[in-house]
Backbone as a chain_set.jsonl record, in Angstrom:
{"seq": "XXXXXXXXXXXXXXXXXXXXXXXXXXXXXXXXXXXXXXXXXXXXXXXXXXXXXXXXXXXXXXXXXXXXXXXXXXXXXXXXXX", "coords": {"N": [[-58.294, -1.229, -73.225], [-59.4, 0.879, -74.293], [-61.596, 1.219, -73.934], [-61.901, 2.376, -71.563], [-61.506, 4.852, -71.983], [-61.883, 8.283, -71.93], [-65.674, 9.512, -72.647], [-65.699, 11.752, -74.267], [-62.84, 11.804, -75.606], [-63.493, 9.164, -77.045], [-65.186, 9.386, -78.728], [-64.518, 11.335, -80.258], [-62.529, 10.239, -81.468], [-63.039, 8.076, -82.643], [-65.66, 8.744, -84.406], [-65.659, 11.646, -85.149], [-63.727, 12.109, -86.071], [-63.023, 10.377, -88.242], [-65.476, 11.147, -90.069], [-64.89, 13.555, -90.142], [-62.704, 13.577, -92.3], [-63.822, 12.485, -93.936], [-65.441, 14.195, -95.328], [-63.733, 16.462, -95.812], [-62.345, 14.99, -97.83], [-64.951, 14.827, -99.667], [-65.144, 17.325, -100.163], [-62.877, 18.074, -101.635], [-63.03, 16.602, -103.832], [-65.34, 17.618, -104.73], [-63.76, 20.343, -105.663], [-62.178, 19.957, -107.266], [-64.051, 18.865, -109.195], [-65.769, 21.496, -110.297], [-63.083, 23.083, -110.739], [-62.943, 21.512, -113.39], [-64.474, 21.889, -114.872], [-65.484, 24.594, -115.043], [-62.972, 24.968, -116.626], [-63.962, 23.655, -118.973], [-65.89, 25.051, -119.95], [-64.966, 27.935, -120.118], [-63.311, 26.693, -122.203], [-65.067, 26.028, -124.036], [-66.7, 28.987, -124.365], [-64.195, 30.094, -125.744], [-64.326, 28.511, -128.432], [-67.156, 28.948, -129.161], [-67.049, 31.571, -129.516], [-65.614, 31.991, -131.407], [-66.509, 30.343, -133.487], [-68.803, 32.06, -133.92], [-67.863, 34.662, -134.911], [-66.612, 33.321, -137.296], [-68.823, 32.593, -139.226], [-70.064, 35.183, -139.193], [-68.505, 36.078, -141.079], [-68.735, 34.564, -142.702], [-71.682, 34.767, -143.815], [-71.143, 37.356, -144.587], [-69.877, 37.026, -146.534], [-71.427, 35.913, -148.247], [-73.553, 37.81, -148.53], [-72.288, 39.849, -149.977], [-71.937, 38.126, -152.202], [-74.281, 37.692, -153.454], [-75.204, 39.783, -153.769], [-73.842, 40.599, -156.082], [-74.597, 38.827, -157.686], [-77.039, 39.615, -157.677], [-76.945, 42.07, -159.217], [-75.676, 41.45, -161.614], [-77.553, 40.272, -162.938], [-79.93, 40.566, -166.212], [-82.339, 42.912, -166.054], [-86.053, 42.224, -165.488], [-89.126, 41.346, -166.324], [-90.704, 38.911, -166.1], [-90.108, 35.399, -166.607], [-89.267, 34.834, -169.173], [-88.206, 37.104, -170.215], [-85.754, 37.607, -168.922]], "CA": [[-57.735, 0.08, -72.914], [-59.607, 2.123, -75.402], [-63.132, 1.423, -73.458], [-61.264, 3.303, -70.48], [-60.996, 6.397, -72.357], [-63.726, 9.269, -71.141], [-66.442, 9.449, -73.517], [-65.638, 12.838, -75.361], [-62.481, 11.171, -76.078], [-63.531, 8.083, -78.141], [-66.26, 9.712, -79.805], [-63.7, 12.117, -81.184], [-61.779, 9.335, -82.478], [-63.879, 6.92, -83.701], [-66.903, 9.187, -85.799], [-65.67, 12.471, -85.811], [-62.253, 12.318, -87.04], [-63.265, 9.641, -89.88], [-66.304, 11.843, -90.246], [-64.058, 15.082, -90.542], [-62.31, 12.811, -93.131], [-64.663, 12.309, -95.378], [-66.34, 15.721, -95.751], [-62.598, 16.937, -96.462], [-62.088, 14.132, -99.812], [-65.614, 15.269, -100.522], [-64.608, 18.869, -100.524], [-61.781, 18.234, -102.973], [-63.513, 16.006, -105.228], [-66.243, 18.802, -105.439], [-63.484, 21.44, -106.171], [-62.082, 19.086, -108.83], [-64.954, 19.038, -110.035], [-65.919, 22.717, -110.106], [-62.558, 23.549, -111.636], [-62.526, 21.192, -114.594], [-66.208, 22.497, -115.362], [-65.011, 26.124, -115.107], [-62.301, 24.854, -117.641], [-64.386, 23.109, -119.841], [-66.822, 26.357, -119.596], [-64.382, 28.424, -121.345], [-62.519, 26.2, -123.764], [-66.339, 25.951, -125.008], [-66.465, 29.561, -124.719], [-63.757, 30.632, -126.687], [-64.755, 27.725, -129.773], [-68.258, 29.745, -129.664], [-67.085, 33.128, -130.005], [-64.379, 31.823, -132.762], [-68.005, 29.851, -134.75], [-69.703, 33.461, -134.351], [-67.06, 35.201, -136.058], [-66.231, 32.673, -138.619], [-70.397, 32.388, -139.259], [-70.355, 36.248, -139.388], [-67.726, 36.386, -142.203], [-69.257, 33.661, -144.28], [-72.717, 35.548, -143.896], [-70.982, 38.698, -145.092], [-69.229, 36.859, -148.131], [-72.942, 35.404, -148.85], [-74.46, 39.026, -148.909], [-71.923, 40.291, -151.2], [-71.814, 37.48, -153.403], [-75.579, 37.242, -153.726], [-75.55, 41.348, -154.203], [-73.481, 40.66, -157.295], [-75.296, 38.058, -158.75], [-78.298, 40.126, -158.944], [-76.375, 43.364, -160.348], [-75.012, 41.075, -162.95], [-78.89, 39.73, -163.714], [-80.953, 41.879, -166.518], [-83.91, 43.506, -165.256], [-87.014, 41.791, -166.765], [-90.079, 41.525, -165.493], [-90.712, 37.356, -166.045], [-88.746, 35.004, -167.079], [-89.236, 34.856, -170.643], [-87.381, 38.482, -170.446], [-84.22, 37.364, -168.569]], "C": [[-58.617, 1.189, -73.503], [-61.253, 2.192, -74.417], [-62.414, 2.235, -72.311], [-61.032, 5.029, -70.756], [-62.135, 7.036, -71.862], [-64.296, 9.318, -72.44], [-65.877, 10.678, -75.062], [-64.208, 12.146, -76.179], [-62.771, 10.089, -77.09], [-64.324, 8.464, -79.248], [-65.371, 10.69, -80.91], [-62.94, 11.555, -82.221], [-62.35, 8.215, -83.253], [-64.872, 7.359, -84.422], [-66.28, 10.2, -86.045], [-64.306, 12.666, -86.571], [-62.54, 11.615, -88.695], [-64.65, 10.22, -90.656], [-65.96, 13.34, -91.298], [-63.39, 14.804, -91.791], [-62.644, 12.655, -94.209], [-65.594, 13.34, -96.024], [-65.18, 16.228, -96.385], [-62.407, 16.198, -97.903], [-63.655, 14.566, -100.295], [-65.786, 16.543, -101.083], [-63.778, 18.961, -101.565], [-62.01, 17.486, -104.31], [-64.587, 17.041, -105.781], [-65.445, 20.313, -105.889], [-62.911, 21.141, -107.489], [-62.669, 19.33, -109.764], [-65.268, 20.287, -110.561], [-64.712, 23.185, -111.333], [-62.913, 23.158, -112.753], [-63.681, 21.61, -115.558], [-65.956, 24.086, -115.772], [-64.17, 25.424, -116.368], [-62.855, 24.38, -119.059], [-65.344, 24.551, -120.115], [-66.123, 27.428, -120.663], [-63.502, 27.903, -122.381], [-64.226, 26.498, -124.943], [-66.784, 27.573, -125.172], [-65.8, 30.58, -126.085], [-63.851, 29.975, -127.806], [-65.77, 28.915, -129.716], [-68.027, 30.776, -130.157], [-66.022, 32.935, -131.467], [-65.496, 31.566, -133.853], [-68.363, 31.092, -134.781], [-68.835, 33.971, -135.22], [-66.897, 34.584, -137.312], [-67.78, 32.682, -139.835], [-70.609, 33.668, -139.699], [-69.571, 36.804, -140.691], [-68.132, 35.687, -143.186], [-70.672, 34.135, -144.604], [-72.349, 36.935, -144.575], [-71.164, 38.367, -146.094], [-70.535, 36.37, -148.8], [-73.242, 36.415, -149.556], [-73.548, 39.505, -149.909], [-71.93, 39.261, -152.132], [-73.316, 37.592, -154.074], [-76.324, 38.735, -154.204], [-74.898, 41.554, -155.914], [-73.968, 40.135, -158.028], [-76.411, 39.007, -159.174], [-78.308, 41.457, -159.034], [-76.29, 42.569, -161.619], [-76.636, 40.428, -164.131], [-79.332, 40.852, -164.844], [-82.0, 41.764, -165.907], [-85.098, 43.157, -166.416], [-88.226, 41.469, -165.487], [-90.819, 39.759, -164.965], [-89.668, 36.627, -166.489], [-88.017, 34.531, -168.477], [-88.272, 36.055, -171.181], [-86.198, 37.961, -169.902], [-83.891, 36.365, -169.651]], "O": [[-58.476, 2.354, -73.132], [-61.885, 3.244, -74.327], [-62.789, 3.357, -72.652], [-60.611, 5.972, -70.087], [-63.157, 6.487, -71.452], [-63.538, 9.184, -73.4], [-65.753, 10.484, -76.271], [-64.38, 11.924, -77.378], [-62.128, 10.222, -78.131], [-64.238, 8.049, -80.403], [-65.56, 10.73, -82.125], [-62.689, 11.976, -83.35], [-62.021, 7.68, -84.312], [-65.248, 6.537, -85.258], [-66.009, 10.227, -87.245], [-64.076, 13.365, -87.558], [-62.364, 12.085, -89.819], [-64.904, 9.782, -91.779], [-66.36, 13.866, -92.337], [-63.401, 15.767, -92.557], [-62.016, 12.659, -95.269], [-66.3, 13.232, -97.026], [-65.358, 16.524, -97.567], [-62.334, 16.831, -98.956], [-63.681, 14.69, -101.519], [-66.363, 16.85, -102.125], [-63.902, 19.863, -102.394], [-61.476, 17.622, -105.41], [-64.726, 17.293, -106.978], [-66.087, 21.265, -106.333], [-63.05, 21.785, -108.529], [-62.319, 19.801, -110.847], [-64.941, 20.225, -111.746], [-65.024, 23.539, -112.47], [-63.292, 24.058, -113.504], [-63.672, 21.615, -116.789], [-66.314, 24.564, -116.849], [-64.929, 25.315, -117.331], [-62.293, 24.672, -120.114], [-64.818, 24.954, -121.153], [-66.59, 27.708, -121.768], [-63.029, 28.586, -123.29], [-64.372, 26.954, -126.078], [-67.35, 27.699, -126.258], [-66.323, 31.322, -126.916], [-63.437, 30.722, -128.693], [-65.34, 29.96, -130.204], [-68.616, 31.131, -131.178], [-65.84, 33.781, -132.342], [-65.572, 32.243, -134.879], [-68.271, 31.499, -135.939], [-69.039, 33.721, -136.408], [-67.023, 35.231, -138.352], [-67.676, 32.769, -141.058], [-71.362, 33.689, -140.672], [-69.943, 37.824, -141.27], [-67.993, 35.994, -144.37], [-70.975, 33.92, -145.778], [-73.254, 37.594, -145.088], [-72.059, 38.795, -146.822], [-70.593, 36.492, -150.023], [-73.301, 36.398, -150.786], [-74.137, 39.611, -150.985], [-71.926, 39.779, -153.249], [-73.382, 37.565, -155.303], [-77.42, 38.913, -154.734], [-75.309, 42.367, -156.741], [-74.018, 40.599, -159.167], [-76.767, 39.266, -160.323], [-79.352, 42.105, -158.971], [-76.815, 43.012, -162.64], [-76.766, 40.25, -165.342], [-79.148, 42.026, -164.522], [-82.515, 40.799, -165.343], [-85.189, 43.513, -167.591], [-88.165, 41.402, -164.259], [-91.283, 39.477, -163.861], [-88.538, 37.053, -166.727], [-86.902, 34.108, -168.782], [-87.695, 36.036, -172.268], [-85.386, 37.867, -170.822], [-82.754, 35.9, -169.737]]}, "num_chains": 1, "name": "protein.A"}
């Protein structure tokens, strides 16, 4: 029965439908994909900008700590003088 069909017919049903088929599941596995990349994109985002800040506050507390130490030094010229 099915060889009886007119040509444009079978061809429609036998490549391009299972054709059309498989471009569509590869469309949604590539948006899958896409999102969870976008998601992963900014979770790693917002960690970075949280390390800069945290990085930028322990760099502060450095510079002042390291500004006090050498207020608290005497002033000598070697080290036989300190």
């Amino acid at each position: 029965m099915r060889k009886q069909w007119p040509r444009k017919g079978r061809l429609e049903v036998e490549i391009f439908q299972q054709r059309k088929s498989e471009i569509t599941a590869h469309n949604k596995k590539y948006e899958r994909h896409v999102r969870t990349q976008l998601e992963k994109y900014n979770n790693l985002d917002e960690e970075w900008g949280l390390l800069v800040d945290t990085m930028t506050e322990e760099f502060k507390l450095y510079k002042e700590k390291h500004a006090k130490m050498k207020t608290s030094l005497p002033e000598g010229k070697n080290l036989a003088e300190l």
